[in-house]
C-alpha positions as CSV (number, residue, x, y, z in Angstrom):
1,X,-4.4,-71.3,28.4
2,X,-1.8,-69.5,30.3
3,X,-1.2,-66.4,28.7
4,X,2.3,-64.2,29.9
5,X,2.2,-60.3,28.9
6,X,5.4,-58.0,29.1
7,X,3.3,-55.5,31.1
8,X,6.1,-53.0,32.2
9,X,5.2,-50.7,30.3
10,X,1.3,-50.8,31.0
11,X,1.0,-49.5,34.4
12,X,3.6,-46.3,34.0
13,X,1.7,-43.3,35.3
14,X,2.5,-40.9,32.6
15,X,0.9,-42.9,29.3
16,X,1.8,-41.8,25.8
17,X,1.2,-44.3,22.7
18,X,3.1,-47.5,23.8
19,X,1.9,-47.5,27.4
20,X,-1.6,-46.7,26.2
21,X,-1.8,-49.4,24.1
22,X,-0.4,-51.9,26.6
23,X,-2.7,-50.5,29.1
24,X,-5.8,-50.8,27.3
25,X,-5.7,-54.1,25.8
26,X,-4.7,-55.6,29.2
27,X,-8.1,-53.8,30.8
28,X,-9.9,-55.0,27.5
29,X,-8.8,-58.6,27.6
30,X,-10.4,-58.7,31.5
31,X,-14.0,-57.5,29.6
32,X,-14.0,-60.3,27.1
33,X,-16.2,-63.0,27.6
34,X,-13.2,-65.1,25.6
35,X,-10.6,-63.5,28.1
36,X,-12.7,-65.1,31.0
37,X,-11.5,-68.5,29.9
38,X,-7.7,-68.2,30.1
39,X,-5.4,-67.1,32.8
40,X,-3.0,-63.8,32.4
41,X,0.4,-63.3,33.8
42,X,1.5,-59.6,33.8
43,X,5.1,-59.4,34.1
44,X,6.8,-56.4,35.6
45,X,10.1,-55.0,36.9
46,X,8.7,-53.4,39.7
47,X,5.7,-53.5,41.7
48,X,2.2,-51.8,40.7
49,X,-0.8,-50.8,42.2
50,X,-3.1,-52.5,40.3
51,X,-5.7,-54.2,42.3
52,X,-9.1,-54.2,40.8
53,X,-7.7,-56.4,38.0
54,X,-10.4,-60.1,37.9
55,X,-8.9,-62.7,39.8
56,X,-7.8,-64.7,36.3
57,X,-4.9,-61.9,36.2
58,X,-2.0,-62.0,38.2
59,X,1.0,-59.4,38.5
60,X,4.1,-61.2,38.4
61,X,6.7,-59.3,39.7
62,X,10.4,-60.0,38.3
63,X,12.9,-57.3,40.0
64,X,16.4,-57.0,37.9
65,X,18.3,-53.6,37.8
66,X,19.0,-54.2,33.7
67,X,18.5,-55.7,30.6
68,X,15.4,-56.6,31.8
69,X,13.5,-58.5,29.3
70,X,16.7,-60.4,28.2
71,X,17.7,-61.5,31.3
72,X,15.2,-61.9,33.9
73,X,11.7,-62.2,31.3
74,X,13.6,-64.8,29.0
75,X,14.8,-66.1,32.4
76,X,11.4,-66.8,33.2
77,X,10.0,-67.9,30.4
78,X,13.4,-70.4,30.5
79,X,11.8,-71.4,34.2
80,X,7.8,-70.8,33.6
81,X,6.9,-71.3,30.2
82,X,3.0,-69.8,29.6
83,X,1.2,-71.3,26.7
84,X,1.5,-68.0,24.6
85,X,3.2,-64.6,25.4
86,X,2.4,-61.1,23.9
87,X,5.1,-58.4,23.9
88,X,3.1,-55.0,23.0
89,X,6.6,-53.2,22.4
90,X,8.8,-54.7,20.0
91,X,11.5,-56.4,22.1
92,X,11.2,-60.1,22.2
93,X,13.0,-62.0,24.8
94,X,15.8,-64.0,23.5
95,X,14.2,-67.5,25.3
96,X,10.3,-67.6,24.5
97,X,7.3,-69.6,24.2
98,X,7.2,-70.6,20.4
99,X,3.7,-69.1,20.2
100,X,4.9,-65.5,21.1
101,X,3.1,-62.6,19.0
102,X,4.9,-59.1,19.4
103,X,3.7,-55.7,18.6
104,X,5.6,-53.8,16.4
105,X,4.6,-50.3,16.3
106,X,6.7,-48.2,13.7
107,X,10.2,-47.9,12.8
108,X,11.3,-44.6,13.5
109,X,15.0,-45.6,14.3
110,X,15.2,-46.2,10.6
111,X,14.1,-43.1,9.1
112,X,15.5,-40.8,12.0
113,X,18.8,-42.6,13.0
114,X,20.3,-40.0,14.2
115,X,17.7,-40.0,17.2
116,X,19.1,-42.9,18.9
117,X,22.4,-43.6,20.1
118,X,24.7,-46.2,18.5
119,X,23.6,-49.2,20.9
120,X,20.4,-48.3,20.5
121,X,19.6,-48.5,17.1
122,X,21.5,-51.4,16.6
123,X,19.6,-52.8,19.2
124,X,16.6,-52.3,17.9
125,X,17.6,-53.3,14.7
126,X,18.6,-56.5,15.9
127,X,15.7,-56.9,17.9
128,X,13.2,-56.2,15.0
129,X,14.6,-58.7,12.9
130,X,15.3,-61.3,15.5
131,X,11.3,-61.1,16.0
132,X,10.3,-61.3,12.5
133,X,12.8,-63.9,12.7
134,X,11.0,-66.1,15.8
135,X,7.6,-65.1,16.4
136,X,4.2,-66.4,15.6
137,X,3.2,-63.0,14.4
138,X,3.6,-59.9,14.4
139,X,1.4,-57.5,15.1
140,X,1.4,-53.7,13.7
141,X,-1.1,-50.7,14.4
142,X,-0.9,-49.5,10.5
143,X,-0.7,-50.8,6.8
144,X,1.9,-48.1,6.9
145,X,4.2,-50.0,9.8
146,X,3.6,-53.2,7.4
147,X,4.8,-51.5,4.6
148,X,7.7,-50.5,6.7
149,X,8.7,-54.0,7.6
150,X,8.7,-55.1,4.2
151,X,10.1,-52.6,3.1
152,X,13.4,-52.6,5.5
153,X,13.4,-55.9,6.7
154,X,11.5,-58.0,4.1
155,X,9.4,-59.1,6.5
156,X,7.4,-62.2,5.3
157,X,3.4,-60.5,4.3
158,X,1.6,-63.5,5.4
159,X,3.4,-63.4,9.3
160,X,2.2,-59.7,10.0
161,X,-1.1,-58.7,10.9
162,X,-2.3,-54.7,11.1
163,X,-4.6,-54.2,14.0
164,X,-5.5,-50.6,14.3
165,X,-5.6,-49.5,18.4
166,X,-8.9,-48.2,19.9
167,X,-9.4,-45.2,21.0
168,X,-11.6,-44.1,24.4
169,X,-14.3,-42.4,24.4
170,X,-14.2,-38.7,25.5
171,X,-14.1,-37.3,28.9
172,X,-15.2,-34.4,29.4
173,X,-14.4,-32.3,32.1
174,X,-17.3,-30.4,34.0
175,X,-17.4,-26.9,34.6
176,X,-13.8,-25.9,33.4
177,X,-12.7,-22.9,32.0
178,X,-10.9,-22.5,28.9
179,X,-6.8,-22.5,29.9
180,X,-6.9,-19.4,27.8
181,X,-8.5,-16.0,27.1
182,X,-7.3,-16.1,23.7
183,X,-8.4,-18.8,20.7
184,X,-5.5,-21.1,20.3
185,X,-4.1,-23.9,17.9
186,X,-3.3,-27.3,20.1
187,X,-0.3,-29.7,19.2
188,X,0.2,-32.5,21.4
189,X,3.3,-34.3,21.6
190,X,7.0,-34.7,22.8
191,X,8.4,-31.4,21.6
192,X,11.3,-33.2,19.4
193,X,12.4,-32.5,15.7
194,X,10.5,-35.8,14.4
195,X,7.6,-34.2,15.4
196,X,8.5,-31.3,13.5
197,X,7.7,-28.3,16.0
198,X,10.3,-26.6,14.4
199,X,8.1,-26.5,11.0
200,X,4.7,-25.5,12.7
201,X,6.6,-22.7,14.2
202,X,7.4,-21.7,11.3
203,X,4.5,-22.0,9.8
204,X,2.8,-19.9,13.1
205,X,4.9,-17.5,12.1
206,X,4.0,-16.9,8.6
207,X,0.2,-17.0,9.6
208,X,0.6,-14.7,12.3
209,X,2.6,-12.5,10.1
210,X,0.5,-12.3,6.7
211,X,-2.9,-12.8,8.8
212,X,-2.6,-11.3,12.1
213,X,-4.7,-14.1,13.7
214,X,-5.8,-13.9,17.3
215,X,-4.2,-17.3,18.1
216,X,-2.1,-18.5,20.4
217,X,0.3,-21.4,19.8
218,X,0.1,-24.2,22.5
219,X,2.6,-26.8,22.2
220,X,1.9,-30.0,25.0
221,X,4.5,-32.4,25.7
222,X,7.1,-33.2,27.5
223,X,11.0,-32.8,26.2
224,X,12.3,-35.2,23.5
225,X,15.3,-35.3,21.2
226,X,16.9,-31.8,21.1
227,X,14.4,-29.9,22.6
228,X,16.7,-27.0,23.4
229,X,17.0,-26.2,19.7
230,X,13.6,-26.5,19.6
231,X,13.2,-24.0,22.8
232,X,16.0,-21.7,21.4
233,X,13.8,-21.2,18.0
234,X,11.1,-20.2,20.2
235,X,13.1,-18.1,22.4
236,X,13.8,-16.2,19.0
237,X,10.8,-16.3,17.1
238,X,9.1,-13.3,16.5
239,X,5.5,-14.8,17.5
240,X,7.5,-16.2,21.2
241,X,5.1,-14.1,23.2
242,X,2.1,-16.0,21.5
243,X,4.0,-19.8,21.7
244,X,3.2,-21.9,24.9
245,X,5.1,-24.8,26.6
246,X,3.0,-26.7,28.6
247,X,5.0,-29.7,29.4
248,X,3.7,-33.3,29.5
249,X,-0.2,-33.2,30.5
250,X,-1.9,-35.8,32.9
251,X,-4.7,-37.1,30.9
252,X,-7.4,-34.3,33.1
253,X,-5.4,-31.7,31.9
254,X,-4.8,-32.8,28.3
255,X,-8.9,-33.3,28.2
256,X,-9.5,-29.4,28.8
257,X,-6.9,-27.9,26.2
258,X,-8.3,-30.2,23.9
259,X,-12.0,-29.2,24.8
260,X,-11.7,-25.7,24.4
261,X,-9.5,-25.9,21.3
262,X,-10.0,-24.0,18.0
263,X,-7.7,-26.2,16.2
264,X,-5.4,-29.4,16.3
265,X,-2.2,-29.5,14.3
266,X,-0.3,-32.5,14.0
267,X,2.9,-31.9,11.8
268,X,5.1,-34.7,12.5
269,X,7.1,-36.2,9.7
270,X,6.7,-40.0,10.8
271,X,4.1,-41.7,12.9
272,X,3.5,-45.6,13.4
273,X,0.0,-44.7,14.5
274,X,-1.0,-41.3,15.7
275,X,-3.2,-41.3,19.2
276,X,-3.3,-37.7,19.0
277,X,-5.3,-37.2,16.1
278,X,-8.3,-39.7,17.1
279,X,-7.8,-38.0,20.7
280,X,-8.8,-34.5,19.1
281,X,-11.8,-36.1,16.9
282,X,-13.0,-37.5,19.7
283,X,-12.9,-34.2,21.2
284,X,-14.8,-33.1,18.5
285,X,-12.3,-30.3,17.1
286,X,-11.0,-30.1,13.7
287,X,-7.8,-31.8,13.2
288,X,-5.1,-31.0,10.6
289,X,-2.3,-33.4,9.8
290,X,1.0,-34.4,7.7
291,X,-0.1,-36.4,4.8
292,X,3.1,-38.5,5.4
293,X,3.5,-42.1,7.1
294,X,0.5,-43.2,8.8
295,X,-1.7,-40.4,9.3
296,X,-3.6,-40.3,6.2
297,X,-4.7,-43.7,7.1
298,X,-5.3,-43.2,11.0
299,X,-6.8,-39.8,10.0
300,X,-9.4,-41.1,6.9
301,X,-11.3,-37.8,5.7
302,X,-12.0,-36.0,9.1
303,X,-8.9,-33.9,8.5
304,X,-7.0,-31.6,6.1
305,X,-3.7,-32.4,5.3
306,X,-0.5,-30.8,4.2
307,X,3.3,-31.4,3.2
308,X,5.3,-31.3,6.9
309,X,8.2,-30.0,4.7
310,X,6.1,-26.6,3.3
311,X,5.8,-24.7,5.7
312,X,4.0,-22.2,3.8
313,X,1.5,-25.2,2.7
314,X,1.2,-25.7,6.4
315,X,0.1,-22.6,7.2
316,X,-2.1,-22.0,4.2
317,X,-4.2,-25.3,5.4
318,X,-4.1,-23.9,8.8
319,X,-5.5,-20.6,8.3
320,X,-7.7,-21.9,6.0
321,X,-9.4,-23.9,9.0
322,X,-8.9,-21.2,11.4
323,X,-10.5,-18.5,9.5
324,X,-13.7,-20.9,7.8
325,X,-16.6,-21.9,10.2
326,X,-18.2,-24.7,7.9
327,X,-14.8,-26.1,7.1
328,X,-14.1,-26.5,10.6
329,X,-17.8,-28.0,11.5
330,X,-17.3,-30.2,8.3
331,X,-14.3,-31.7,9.5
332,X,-15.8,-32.7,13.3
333,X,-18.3,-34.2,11.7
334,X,-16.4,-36.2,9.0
335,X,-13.7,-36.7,12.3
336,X,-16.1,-38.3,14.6
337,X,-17.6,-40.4,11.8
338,X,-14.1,-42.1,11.6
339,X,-14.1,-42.6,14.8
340,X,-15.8,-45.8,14.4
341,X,-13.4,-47.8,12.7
342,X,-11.1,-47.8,15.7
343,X,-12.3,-49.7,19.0
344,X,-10.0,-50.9,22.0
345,X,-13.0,-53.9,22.2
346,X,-12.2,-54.8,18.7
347,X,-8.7,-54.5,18.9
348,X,-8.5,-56.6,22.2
349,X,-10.2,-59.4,20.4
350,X,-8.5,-59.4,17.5
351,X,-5.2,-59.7,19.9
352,X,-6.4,-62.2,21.7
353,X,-7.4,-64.5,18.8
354,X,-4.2,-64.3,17.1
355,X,-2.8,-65.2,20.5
356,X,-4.7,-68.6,21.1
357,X,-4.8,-69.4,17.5
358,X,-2.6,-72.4,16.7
């Protein structure tokens, strides 16, 4: 079979969650013995540098300045039908093979309009049901995200399929120094309010002021929606001199603040999946979450959770981890035994099988 993938966003150079997962199932589906059978199209708007891809895998390249997968993708498919096409990122392409299974990977436009512009949101809106709508399936990374579909769109049960994303193994980086002198809590992630770095501050700030910890704040991401309020309430927090901005970190980087980390906070309010939490079991430090959305599920028991909302909650769980040794050993343990129900392998196949399956 002829299999087309919407691949623009796989081979981006700076990978957060979308890319990621585009990425690695595309590098999986070249490992699977069933993958060996079938041929893979990876359409792109611009060129890539991909070359040690097997030979069944062709990059397809389809230059147009806009509106991309509307015009030029559903042009192609109009021209070049494949036997099956997988979007990984919501947006299905308004002419399509009638086996088409898209990935839909939360629904954040819903519960944080006011994050998008107009177009956009009714885009996406429209998009979203317009795949429910035409496609074979629908992937999501969550029984959350499910619950989501039904729940805004009422998505038909029996068309959507949760298939939790892998996670790599690992790498650790030889001979580094710590980034810091000083212990430090982690949080990585775009620094935007739906990630609710304004409530961890907060919560820093209580900590630091009723327990005097040694801890530094490190905050690593690159700017999202209205990060200067979220860089003025730095600018005037009282803890500012123990808050840093790192910016978005290549994945080298990322690997050695979360290697010498004492904890991992992740406070957003909403979540399709979560990367970042499996990223800091894997790393083998203790993780603390939100016990909203998706990341009680993604999380299982290797973390401690708390209302995103109290921020005093927040920062009793966070101190609590900080300041107890066995607590913190108890939850890398109980972390990386979660770890295993998450496999880019398993996830791959799973993909793939709903894509050839008639």
């Amino acid at each position: 079979m002829i299999i087309g993938i919407h691949a623009a966003a796989a081979f981006k150079k700076e990978r957060t969650g979308v890319e990621e997962y585009a990425f690695r199932l595309i590098r999986y589906f070249a490992m699977l013995e069933e993958g060996k059978k079938h041929r893979f199209l990876l359409y792109t708007p611009s060129s890539s540098e991909e070359s040690d891809l097997p030979r069944n895998f062709e990059i397809k390249t389809l230059r147009f300045p806009v509106f991309w997968t509307q015009v030029r993708l559903a042009l192609e498919m109009a021209l070049n039908k494949p036997g099956a096409l997988f979007i990984p990122a919501h947006v299905l392409p308004l002419i399509h093979p009638k086996n088409s299974v898209v990935t839909i990977h939360d629904l954040a436009f819903e519960y944080f309009p006011e994050m998008y512009p107009l177009f956009h949101r009714r885009y996406l809106r429209w998009t979203t049901k317009y795949a429910i709508s035409k496609a074979k399936k629908i992937i999501v990374p969550s029984e959350n995200t499910k619950s989501d579909l039904i729940k805004f769109y009422n998505a038909p049960q029996e068309k959507i399929k949760v298939i939790y994303h892998g996670i790599a193994p690992f790498t650790a980086v030889q001979n580094e120094k710590s980034p810091l002198v000083q212990k430090y809590i982690l949080c990585i992630g775009r620094i935007e309010r739906k990630k609710n770095v304004e409530g961890l501050i907060n919560a820093f700030e209580i900590i630091k002021e009723k327990y005097q910890i040694p801890h530094k704040l490190v905050l690593a991401g690159g700017p999202g929606y209205l990060f200067e309020e979220v860089k003025k309430k730095i600018d005037a927090s009282p803890s500012k001199q123990d808050i840093i901005l790192t910016g978005h970190l290549q994945e080298n980087q990322k690997n050695v603040f979360l290697k010498f980390a004492d904890l991992f906070v992740f406070p957003s309010f909403y979540e399709g999946f979560g990367f970042p939490i499996l990223e800091a079991q894997a790393a083998e430090v203790p993780v603390i979450a939100s016990n909203v959305s998706s990341l009680p599920e993604v999380a299982g028991e290797g973390a401690l959770f708390f209302d995103p909302a109290d921020f005093e909650q927040m920062a009793e769980v966070i101190y609590s981890a900080a300041s107890r040794t066995e607590l913190r050993e108890s939850l890398i343990k109980k972390g990386s035994e979660n770890l295993r129900r998450f496999s880019w392998k398993k996830c791959a196949e799973e993909t793939l099988r709903t894509l050839i399956e008639d």
